[in-house]
N, C-alpha and C positions, 0 to 999 in steps of 0.2 A: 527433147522434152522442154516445153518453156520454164523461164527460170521466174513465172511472174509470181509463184507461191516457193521460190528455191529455199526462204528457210524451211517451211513445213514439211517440202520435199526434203531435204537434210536430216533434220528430225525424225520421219518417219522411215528412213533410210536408213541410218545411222545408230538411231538412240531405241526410240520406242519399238518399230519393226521387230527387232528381235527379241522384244521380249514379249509383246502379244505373240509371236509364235508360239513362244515357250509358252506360254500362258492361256493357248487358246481354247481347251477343254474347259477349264477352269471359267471365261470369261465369258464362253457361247455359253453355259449353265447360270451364272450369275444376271446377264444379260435376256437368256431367254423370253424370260414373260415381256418385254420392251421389244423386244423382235416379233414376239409372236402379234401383239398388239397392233403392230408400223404392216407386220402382214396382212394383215382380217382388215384395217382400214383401205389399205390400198384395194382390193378386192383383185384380188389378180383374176385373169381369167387363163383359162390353157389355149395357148397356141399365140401369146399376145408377145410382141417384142420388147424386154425392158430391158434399161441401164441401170445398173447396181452401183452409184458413183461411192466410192471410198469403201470397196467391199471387203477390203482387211483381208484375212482369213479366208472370208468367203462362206461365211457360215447363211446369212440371209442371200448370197447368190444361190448356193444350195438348196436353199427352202426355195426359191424363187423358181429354178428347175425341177425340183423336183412338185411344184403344182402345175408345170405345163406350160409354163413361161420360156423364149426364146430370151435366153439373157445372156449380158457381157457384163462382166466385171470390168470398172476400172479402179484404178487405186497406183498411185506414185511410190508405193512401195514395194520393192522388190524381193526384198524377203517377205515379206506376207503374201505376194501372190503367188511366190515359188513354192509357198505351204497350202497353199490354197487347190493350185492345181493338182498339185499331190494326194489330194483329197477327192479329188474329183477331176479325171481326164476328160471328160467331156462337155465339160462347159468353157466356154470362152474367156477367157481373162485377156487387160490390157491395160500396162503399167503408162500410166497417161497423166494429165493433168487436165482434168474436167473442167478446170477455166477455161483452157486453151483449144483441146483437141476440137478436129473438126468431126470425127468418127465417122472418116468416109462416107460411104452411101448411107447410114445404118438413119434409120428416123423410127424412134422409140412412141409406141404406144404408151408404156409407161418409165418414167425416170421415179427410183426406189432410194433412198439411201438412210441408214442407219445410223446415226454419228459419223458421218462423211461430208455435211456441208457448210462445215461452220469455222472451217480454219482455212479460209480464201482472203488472199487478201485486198483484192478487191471485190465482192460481193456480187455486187451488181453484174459487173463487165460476165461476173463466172456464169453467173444463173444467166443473163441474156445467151449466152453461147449454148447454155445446157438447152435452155427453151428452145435453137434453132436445131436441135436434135431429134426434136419431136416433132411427130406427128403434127397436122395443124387439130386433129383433134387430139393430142394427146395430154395426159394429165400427169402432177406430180404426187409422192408423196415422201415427206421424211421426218423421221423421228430427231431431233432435238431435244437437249437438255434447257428444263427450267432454271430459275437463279439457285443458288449454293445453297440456301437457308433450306429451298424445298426441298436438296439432296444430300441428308446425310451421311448416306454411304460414301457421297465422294468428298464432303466440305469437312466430316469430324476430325479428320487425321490430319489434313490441313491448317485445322486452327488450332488443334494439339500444338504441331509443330511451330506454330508463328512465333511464339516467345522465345523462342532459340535463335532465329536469323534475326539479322541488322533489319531496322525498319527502312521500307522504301522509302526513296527518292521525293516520289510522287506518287500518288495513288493510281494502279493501274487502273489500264481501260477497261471496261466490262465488253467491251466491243471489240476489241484487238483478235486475232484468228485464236481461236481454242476453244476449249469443252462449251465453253456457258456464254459463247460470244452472241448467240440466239436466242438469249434467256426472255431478252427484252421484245413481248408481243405485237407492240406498234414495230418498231426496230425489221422485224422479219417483214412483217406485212408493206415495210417503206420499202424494200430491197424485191422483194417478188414482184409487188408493180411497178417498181422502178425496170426490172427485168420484162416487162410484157405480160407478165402474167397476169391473171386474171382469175375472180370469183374463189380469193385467198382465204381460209378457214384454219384457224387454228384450235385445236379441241385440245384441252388439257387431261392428263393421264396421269394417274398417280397407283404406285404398285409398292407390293416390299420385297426384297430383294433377299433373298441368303447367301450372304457375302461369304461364309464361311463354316467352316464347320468346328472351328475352334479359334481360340480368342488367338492362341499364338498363330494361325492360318492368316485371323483377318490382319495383324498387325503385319508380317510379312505381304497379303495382297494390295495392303492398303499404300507399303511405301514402297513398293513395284510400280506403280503405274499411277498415273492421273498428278493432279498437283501435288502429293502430298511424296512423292517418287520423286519429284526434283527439288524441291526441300529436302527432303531428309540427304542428298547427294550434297549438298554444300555442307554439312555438317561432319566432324571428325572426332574421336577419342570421346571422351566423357560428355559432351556436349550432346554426341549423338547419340548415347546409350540414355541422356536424363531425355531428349526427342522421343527414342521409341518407349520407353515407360509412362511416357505421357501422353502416348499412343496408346497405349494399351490399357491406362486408365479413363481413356475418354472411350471408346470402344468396348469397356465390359460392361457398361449397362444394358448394351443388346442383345448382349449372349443370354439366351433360353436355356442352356442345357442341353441342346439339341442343333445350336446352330444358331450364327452370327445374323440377326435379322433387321433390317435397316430399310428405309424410306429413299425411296426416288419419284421423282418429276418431273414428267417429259410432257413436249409439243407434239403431237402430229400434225405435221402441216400438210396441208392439200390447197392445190392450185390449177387452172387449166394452163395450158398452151394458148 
């Protein structure tokens, strides 16, 4: 496997993998309406070849098979795709790195990906390689996160916890590999045609999400996973019990009585080959 994305591969080896497993009924339902969205956009057809880059779990390669789609999963994690297959033996998985791979013979009608293409750390080089994957007529699509302000479900518990850690250095990058490194619409659109691509559209999507079904759910799902899961990890003893109550006070204004209801903002992006 190339080592040109090796932290990300580490990370989602190591850290995050295992707990999206654990996590994965839980996050394919939270997630749904944003999948179902990245699906109906792409317009799949049955019998078409697609690449599923970053399929985790494998929950949109699943959808993706089960509309009549010949699809491969790729994804550098190997616990998520050992849970993935698990789920489904008949679909193809392949623990790769979608910068690098050449994907044998395989030349994809369509490349799909859900939150799978925004932690490369070189961009460009990644998506130039994806594009030589396809089809010369084939097209892309994937779902990306807007900037943080648009995404509360994932930015509130984050800035709950900021007053508890040491102030950074320097102020990170907004562009660095992670969630919201695609926030920025020029940004994406410089990278796809820098990549070859072509007749690049970005359509903005906004949904609400039910992160939870109780306030003490969404506080535990919230320091699980995404930024606010590796904050709350540097904190210890009382430091991090006054983090999570302040988690849990910034987090109860969404609760209806019926379930933890929050704001998300995503990209579909579409491009040709």
């Amino acid at each position: 496997m190339s080592t040109t994305n090796q932290q990300q591969i580490d990370y989602w080896n190591e850290k995050a993998g295992p707990t999206w497993v654990d996590m994965q009924e839980r996050l394919d339902r939270v997630l749904g309406p944003l999948s179902q969205a990245g699906l109906q956009a792409a317009q799949v057809q049955s019998g078409e070849t697609v690449l599923d880059v970053g399929c985790g779990c494998g929950d949109t390669t699943i959808a993706l098979h089960n509309l009549g789609a010949k699809v491969l999963g790729v994804d550098v994690s190997a616990p998520m795709l050992e849970h993935a297959r698990s789920r489904n033996g008949d679909i193809h998985y392949l623990q790769a790195d979608a910068a690098a791979s050449d994907f044998a013979d395989n030349r994809f009608d369509l490349v799909f990906s859900r939150f799978g293409v925004m932690f490369f750390a070189d961009p460009i080089a990644a998506f130039t390689n994806i594009r030589q994957a396809m089809k010369p007529s084939g097209r892309m699509l994937f779902v990306c996160w807007q900037q943080p302000t648009a995404n509360p479900w994932m930015s509130t518990a984050g800035r709950a916890i900021a007053p508890f850690l040491p102030a950074p250095d320097s102020p990170p990058d907004p562009r660095a590999p992670g969630p919201f490194a695609f926030a920025d619409e020029a940004y994406v659109t410089e990278i796809l045609t820098g990549a070859g691509f072509s007749d690049v559209t970005l359509t903005s999507h906004t949904d609400e999400l039910q992160v939870a079904d109780t306030l003490e759910n969404a506080v535990h799902f919230q320091t699980q996973l995404g930024p606010a899961a590796r904050a709350i990890s540097e904190l210890e003893g009382s430091q991090r019990e006054q983090a999570l109550n302040a988690v849990a006070q910034a987090l109860a204004p969404f609760d209806r009585g019926d379930g933890l209801y929050m704001g998300a903002a995503v990209w579909l992006v579409s491009a040709k080959a």
